[in-house]
C-alpha positions in Angstrom: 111.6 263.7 195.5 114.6 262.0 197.1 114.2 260.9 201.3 115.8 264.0 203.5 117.5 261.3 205.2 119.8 260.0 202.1 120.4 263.1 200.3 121.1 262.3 196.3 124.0 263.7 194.1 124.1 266.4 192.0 126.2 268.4 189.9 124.9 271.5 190.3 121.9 273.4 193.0 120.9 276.7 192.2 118.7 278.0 195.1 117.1 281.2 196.8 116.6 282.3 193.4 113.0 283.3 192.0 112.4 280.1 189.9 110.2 280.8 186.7 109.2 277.7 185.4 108.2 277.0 182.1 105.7 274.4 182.8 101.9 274.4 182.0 100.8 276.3 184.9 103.9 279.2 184.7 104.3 278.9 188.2 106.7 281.7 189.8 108.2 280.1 192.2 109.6 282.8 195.2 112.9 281.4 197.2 113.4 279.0 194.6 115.4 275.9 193.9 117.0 274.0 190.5 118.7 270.7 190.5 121.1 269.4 187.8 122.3 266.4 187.8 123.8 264.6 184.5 123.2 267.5 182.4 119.6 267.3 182.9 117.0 269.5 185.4 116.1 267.0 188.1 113.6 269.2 190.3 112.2 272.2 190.8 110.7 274.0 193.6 110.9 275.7 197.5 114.5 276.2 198.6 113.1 274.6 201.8 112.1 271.4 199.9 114.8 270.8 197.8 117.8 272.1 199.3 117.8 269.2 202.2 117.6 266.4 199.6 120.4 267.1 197.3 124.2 267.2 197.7 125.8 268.6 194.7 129.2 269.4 193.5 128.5 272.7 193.3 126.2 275.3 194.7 124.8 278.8 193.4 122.8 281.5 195.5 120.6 283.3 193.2 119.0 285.5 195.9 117.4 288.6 194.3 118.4 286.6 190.5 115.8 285.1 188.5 116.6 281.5 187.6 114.5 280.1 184.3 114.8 276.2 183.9 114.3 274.8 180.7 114.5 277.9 178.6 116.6 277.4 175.5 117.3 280.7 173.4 116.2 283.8 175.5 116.9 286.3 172.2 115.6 286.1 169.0 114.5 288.5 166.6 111.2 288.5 164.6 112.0 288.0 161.0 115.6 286.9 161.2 114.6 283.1 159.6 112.6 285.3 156.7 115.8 287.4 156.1 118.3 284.6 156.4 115.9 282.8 154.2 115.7 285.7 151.6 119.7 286.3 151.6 120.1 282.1 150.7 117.5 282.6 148.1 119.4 285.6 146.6 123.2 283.7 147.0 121.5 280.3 145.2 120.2 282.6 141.9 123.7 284.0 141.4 125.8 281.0 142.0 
C-alpha cells in the first residue's frame, strides 16, 4: 500500500461501494474501495484505507452498488459451447 503522505496515481478509484472480491477467501468487503491504474486492479479494500493513498484521474461513488474486481463474463449460459459446438459440426458435414 502506497505512504498516506505521497499519494500514488491512478486512473480510476471506485469507492463506498460493497467490494466482492474474487479472491481465495470471497471476502465481502462493506464501504469498499478499487484502484485502477494502467488498465490493471492495483488494490482492494476499506474506503478508509485506500481512498487517502491514491489520486486518480477519475473517481466513482458506488454507495449502495456492488463493485466485483476481477470478474470477467458475468453471463453465460449452460450449454451454449455444446450447441455452438453442435451447429459447427452440422455446417462442416454439409460444406
Amino acid at each position: 500500500m502506497p505512504d498516506a503522505q505521497a499519494p500514488c496515481s491512478a486512473d480510476l478509484l471506485i469507492e463506498h461501494g460493497t467490494v466482492i472480491t474474487l479472491d481465495g477467501a470471497r471476502r465481502v468487503i462493506e464501504d469498499g474501495a478499487v484502484v485502477v491504474a494502467g488498465g490493471r486492479i492495483v488494490a482492494v479494500g476499506s474506503s478508509a484505507e485506500i481512498a487517502p493513498c491514491w489520486r486518480a484521474r477519475k473517481v466513482i461513488n458506488a454507495l449502495r452498488k456492488a463493485v466485483l474486481p476481477g470478474l470477467i463474463d458475468c453471463h453465460a449460459h449452460a450449454g451454449d459451447a455444446v450447441q455452438e459446438r453442435r451447429y459447427i459440426l452440422k455446417a462442416s458435414r454439409h460444406a
